[in-house]
Structures are given as C-alpha cells and as structure tokens.
C-alpha positions as CSV (number, residue, x, y, z in Angstrom):
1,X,158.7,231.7,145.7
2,X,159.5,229.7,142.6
3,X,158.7,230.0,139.3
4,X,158.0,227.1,137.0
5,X,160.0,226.8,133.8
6,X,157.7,227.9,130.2
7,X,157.9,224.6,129.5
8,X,156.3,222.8,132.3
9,X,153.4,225.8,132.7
10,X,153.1,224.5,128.4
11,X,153.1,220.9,129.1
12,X,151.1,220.9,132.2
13,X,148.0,223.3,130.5
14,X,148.4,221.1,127.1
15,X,148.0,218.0,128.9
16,X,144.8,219.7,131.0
17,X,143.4,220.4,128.0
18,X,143.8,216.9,126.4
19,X,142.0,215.6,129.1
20,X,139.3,217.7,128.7
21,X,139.1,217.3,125.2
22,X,139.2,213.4,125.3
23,X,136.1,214.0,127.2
24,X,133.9,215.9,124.7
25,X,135.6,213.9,122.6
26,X,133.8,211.0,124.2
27,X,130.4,212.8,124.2
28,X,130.9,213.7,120.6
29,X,131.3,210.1,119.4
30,X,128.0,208.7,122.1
31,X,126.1,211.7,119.9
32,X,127.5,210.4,116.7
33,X,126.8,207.1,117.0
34,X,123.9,205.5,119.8
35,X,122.8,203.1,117.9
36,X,125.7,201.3,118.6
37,X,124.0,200.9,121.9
38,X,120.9,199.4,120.6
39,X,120.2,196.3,118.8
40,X,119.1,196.6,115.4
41,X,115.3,196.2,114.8
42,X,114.4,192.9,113.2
C-alpha cells in the first residue's frame, strides 16, 4: 500500500478543517447579527 506524501495528508486535513470552520463561521455571524433578518420596527 501507498503512502501519501506529508504534504497532501497537511493540505487535505487543512482544507477539512476550513470547511468546517467556514461553517461555524456561518453560525457565528447568524448569532451575531439576526436582526439583519428582520425588518426594523417602525
């Protein structure tokens, strides 16, 4: 069997992690802001 060189193992768990952190990232911000969401009372 194989192995895969350092670099790809690095790039393939930083890019994994990325992705997950774009996620929370995208929770973060909908907890940050919501009232973007809403209109704004009158």
């Amino acid at each position: 069997m194989r192995k895969y060189d350092p670099v790809a193992v690095a790039l393939h768990w930083a890019i994994g992690l990325a992705l997950i952190g774009q996620i929370a990232f995208g929770f973060l911000l909908d907890d940050l802001a919501p009232a973007a969401r809403r209109p704004a009372p009158a």
